[in-house]
DRENTORMAR-937566 format. One record per residue (C-alpha): residue number from 1; residue in one letter; chain; x, y, z. Coordinates in Angstrom, 3 decimals, padded with zeros to 6 digits. Layout:
REM DRENTORMAR-937566
ZASE   i aa ch        u        v        w
ZASE NUM  A  A        X        Y        Z
...
END
This chain:
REM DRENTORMAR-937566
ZASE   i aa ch        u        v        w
ZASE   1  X  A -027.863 -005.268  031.274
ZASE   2  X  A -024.237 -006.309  031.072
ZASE   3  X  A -023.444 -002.767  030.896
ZASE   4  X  A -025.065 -001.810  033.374
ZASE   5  X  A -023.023 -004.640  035.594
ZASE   6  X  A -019.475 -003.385  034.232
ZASE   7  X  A -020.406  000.217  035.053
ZASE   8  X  A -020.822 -000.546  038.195
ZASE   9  X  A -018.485 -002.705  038.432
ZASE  10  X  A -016.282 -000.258  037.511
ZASE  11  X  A -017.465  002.228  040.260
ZASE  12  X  A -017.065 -000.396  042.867
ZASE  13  X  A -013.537 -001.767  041.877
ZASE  14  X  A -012.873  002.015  040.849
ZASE  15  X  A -010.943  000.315  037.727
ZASE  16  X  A -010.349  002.613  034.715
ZASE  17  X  A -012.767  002.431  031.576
ZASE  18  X  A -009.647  000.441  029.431
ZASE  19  X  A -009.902 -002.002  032.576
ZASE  20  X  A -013.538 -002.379  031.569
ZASE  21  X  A -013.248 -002.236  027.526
ZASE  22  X  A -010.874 -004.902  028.116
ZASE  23  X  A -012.764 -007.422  029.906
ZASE  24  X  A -015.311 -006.905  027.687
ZASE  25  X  A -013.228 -008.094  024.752
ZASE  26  X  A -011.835 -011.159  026.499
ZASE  27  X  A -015.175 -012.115  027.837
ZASE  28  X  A -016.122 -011.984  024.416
ZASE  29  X  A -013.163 -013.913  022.749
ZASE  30  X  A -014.029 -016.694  025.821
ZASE  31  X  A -017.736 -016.797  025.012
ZASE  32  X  A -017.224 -017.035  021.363
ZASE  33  X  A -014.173 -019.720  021.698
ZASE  34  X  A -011.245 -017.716  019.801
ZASE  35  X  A -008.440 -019.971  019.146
ZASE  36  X  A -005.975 -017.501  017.453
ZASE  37  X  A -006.395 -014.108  017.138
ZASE  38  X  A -005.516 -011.982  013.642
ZASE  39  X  A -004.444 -008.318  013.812
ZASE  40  X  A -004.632 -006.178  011.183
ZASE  41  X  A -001.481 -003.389  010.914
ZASE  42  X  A  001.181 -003.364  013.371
ZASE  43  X  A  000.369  000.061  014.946
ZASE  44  X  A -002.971 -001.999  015.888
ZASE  45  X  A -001.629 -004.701  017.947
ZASE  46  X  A  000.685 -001.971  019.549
ZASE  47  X  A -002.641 -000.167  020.588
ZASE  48  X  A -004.642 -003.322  021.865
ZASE  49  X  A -001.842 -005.130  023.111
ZASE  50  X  A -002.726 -005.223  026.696
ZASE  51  X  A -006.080 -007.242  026.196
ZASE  52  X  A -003.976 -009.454  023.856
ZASE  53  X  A -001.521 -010.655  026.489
ZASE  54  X  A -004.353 -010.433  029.084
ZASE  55  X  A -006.584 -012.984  027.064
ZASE  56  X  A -003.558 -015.505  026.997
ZASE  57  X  A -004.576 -016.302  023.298
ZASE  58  X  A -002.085 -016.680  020.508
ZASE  59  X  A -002.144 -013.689  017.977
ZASE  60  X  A -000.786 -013.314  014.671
ZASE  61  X  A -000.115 -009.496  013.086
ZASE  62  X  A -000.376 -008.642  009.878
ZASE  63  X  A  001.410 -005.371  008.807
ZASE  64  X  A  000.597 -003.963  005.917
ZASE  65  X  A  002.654 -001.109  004.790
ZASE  66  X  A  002.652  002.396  006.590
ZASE  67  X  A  003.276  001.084  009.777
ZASE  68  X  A  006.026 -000.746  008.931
ZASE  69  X  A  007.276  002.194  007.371
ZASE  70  X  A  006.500  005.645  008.706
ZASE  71  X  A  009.081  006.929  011.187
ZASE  72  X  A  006.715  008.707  013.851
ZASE  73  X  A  004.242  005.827  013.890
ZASE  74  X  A  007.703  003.238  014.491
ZASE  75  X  A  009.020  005.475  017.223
ZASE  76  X  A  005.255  005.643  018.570
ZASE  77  X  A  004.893  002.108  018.773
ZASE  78  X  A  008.486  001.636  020.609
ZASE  79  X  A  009.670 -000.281  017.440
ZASE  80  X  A  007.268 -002.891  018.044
ZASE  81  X  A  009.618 -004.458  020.651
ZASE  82  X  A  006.855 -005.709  022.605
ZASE  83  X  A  004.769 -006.655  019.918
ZASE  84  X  A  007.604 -008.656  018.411
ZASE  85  X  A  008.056 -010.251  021.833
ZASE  86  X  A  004.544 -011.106  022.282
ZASE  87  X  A  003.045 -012.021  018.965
ZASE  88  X  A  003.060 -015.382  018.119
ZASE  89  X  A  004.223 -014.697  014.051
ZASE  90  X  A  004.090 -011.296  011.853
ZASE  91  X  A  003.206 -011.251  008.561
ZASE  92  X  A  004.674 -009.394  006.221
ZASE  93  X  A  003.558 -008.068  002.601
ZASE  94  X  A  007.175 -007.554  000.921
ZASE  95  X  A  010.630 -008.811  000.589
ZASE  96  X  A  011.495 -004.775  001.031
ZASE  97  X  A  009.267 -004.934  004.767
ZASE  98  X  A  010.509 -007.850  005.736
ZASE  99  X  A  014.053 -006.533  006.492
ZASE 100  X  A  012.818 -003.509  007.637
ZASE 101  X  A  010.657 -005.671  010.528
ZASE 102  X  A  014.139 -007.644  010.893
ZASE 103  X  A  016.269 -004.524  011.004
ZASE 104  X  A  013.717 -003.217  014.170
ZASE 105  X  A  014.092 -006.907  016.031
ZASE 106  X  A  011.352 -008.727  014.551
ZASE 107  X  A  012.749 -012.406  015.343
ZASE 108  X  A  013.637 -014.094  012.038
ZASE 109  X  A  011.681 -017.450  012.991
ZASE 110  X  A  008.429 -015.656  013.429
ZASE 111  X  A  008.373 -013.558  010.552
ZASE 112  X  A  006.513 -014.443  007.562
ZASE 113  X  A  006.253 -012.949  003.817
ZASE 114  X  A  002.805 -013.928  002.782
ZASE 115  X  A  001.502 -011.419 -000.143
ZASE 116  X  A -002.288 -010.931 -000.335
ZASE 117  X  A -003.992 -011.894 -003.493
ZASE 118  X  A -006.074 -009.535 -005.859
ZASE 119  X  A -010.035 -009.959 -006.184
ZASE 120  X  A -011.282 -012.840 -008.610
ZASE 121  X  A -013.193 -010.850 -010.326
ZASE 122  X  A -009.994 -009.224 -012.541
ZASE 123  X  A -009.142 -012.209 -013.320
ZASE 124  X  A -012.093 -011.993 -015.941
ZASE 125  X  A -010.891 -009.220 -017.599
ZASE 126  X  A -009.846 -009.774 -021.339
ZASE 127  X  A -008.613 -006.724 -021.759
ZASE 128  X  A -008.590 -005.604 -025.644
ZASE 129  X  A -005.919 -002.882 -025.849
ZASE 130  X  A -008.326 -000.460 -027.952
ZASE 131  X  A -007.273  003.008 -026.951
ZASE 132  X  A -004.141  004.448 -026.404
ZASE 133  X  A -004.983  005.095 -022.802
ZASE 134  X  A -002.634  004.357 -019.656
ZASE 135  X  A -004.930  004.364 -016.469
ZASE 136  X  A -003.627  004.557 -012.853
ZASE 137  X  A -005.966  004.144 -009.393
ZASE 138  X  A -005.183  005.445 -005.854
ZASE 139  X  A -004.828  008.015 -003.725
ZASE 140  X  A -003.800  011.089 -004.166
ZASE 141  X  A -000.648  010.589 -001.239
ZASE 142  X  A  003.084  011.387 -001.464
ZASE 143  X  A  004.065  007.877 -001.849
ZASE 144  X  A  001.962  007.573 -005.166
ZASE 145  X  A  003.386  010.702 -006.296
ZASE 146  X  A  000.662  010.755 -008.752
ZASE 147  X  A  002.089  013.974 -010.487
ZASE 148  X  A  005.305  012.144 -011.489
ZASE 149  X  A  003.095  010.737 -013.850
ZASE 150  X  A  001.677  013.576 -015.209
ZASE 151  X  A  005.360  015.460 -015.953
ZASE 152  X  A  006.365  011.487 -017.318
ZASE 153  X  A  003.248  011.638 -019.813
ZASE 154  X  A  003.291  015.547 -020.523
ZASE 155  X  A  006.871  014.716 -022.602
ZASE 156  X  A  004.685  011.433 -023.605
ZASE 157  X  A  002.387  013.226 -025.535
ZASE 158  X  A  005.045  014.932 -027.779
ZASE 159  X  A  005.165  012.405 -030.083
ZASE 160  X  A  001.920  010.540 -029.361
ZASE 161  X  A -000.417  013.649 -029.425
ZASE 162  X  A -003.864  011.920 -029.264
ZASE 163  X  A -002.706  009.415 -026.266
ZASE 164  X  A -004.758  009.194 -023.165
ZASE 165  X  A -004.025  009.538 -019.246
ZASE 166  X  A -006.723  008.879 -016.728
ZASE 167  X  A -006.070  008.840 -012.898
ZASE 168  X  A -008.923  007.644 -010.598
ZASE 169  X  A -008.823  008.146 -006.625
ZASE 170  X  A -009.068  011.418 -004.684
ZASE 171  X  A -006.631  012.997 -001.561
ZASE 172  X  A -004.690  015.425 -000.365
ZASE 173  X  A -002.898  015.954 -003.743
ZASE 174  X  A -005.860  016.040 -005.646
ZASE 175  X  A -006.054  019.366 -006.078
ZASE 176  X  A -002.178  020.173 -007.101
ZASE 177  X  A -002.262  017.642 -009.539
ZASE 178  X  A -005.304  019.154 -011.383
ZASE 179  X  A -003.576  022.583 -011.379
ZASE 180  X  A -000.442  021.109 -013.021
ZASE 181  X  A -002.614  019.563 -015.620
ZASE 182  X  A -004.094  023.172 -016.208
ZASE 183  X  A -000.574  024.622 -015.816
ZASE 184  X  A  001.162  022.657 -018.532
ZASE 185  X  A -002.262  022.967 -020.941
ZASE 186  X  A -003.362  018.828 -020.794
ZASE 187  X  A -006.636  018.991 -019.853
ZASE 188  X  A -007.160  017.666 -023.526
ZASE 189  X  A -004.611  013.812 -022.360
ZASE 190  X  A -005.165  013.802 -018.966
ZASE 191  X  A -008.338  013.779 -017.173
ZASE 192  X  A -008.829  012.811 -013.091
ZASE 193  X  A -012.134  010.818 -012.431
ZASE 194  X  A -012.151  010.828 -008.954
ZASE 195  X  A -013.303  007.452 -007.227
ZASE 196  X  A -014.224  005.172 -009.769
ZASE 197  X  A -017.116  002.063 -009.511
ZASE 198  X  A -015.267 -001.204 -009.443
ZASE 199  X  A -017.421 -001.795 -012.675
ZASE 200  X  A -015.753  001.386 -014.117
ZASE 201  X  A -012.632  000.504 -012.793
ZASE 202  X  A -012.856 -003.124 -015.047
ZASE 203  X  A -013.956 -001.614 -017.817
ZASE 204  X  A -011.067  001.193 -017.818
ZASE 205  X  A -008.936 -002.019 -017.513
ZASE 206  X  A -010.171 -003.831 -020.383
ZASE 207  X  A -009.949 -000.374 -022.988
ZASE 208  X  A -006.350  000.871 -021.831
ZASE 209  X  A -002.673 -000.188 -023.354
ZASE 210  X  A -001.389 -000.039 -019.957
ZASE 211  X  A -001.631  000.606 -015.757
ZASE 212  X  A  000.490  003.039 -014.777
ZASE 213  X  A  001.877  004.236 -010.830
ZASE 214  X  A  005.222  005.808 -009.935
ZASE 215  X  A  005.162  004.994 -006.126
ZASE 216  X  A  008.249  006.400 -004.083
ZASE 217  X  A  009.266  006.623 -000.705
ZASE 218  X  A  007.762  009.336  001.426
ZASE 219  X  A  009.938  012.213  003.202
ZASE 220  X  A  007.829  010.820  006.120
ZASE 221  X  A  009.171  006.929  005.391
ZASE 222  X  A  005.880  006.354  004.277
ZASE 223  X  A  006.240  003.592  001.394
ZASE 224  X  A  003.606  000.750 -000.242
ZASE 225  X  A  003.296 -002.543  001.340
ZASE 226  X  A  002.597 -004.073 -001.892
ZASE 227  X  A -000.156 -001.837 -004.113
ZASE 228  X  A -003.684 -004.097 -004.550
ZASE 229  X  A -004.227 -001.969 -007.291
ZASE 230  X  A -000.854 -003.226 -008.841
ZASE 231  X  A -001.458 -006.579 -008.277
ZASE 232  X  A -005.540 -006.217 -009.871
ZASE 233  X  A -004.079 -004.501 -013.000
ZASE 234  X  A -001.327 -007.226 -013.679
ZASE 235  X  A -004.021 -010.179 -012.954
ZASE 236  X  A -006.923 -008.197 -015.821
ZASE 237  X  A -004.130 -008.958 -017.877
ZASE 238  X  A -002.121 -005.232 -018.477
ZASE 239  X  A  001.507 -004.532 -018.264
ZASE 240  X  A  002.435 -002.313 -015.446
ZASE 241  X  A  004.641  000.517 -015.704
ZASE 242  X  A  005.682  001.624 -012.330
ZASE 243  X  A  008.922  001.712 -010.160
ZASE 244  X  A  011.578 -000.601 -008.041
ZASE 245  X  A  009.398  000.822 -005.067
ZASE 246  X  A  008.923 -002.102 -002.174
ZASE 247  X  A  006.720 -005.183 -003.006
ZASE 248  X  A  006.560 -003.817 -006.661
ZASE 249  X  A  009.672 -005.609 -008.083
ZASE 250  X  A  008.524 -008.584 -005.990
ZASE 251  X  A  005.753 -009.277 -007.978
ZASE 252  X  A  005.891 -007.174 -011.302
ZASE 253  X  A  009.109 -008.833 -013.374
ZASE 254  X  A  010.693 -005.541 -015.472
ZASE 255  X  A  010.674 -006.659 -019.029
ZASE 256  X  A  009.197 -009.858 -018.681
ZASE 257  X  A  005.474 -008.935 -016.757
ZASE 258  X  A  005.753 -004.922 -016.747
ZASE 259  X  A  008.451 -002.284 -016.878
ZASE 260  X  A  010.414 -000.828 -014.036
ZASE 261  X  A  012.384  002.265 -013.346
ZASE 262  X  A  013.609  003.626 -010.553
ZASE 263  X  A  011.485  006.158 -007.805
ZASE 264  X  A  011.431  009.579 -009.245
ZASE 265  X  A  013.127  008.642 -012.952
ZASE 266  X  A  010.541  010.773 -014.899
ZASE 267  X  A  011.960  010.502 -018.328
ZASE 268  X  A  012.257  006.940 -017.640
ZASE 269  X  A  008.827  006.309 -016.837
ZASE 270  X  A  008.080  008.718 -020.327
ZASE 271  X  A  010.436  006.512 -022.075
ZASE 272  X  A  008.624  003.024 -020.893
ZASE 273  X  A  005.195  004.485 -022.030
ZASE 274  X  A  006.140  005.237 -025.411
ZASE 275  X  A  007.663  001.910 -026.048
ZASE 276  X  A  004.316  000.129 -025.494
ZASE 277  X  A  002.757  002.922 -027.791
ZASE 278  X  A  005.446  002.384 -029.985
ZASE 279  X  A  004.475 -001.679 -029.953
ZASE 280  X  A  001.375 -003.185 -029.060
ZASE 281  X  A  002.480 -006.403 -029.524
ZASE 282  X  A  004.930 -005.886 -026.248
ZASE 283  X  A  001.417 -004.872 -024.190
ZASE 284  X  A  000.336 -007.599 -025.164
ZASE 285  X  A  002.842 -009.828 -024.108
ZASE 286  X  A  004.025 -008.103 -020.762
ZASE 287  X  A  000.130 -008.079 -019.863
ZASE 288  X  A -000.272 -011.819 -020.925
ZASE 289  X  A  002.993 -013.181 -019.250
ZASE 290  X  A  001.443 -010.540 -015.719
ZASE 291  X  A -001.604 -012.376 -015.329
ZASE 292  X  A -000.047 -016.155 -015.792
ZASE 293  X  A  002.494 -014.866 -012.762
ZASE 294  X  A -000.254 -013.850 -010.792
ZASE 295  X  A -002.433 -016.525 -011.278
ZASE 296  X  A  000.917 -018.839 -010.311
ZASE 297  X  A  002.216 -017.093 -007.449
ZASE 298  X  A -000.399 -014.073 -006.109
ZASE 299  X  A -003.666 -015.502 -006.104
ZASE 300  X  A -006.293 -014.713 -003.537
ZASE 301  X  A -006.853 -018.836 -003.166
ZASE 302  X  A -003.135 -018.895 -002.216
ZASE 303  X  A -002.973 -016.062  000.133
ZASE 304  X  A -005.803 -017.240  002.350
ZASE 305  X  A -004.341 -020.897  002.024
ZASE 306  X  A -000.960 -019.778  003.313
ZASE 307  X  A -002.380 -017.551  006.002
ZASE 308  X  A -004.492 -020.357  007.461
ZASE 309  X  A -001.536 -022.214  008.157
ZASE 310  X  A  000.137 -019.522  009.829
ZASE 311  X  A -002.601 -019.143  011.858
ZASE 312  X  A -003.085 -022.905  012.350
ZASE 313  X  A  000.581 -023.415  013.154
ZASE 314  X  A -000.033 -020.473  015.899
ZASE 315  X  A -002.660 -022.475  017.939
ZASE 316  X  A -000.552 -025.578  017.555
ZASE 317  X  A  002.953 -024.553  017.463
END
């Protein structure tokens, strides 16, 4: 029935059908009594933002890495001037975003770094460093450059010939990182699972020495917010191995909760694998001291504690 009415209320006010989609969403924020309003990526509150300053209701947005990032989504969104101008506080997901959301105008007093916590459930991992197996999960984009880490273990596997490299996820560079793996002859080290069962993903986690992800910054811009997967791996309990790439270095601590090299330093991403196959007893460690910092400082408890009070303070400023 009530589309009916807005159809032809459309015909008789001969208003436009994002007139109509709108009113329909504030009618519905109204009727349902939405105090605050929480947008997910930047590029998002960009798209919506009429009906957001129509509605007269406080919004907070959340970016989360891309579109704080990429260079033709930016420029598409007008450098989230009027977002910025509108929103009532942005959250960010890295010390590394943060200045980049500064550095397009983003005012200082509304901006806020408030990291989102891994799932409970890898905090139950006990992970029992059995194989000698490094395991990385994602997608197959240029900002994982997941074929960094098979040149990184190919020199790896030189002087640890029965150690292990699995890669779960699927994408675009799927299919150029399995013909590397048949180019260089490692089809017998590295295998690709595709996407993985969180159940599989756990146990992978509990069996391997190490998580592994050389993340870089994309011709493109493109670059991580801060990687869940990251975060889930250094909570089970393993040391990371990955690179000073955005929110990495904020919450993986290079010789202390993981080690860190820099984006695209193959042979130093070969060198840090060896040295945990070279000494368990450092796994061990890094892992243990990862998921104490997590638990401390990343937990999901402590994200959604934090972001309730930025949404709080947004309805009562």
């Amino acid at each position: 029935m009530k589309k009916v009415f807005y159809k032809l209320y459309r015909s008789i006010f001969k208003k436009p059908y994002s007139y109509i989609n709108n009113k329909q969403l504030i009618d519905s924020f109204n009727k349902n009594k939405i105090d605050v309003i929480l947008v997910e990526y930047g590029n998002h509150a960009f798209k919506i933002l009429d009906v957001l300053k129509l509605s007269k209701i406080p919004f907070v947005v959340h970016f989360h890495g891309y579109d704080a990032s990429v260079n033709f989504v930016i420029e598409q969104c007008q450098n989230y001037s009027e977002v910025f101008k509108y929103a009532s506080k942005i959250i960010s997901v890295s010390q590394v975003m943060s200045n980049n959301l500064l550095d397009l105008g983003c005012p200082k007093d509304k901006l806020f770094y408030n990291v989102y916590g891994p799932n409970p459930l890898f905090e139950k991992v006990q992970p029992t460093f059995s194989k000698k197996q490094f395991i990385s999960i994602g997608r197959f984009t240029d900002k994982k450059a997941p074929y960094y880490l098979i040149l990184a273990f190919k020199d790896v596997i030189k002087t640890h010939k029965k150690a292990q490299l699995v890669i779960g996820g699927n994408g675009e560079l799927y299919n150029t990182c399995k013909n590397l793996i048949a180019y260089y002859s490692l089809q017998d080290n590295i295998r690709l699972l595709g996407v993985v069962t969180p159940q599989k993903y756990t146990t992978l986690l509990e069996e391997s020495l190490a998580y592994v992800q050389h993340s870089v910054t994309a011709l493109n811009g493109d670059m991580e917010g801060t990687p869940l997967s990251i975060l889930e791996a250094s909570v089970a309990g393993l040391p990371v191995i990955s690179t000073y790439h955005s929110g990495i270095s904020d919450v993986i601590i290079n010789n202390k909760t993981g080690l860190l090299v820099h984006e695209h330093d193959v042979s130093g991403m070969t060198e840090a694998m060896i040295s945990l196959l070279d000494d368990i007893d450092l796994a061990k460690s890094l892992g243990h001291n990862g998921k104490q910092n997590i638990l401390s400082n990343f937990s999901m408890n402590r994200h959604i504690k934090q972001l309730n009070i930025i949404l709080s303070e947004s309805v009562n400023p």
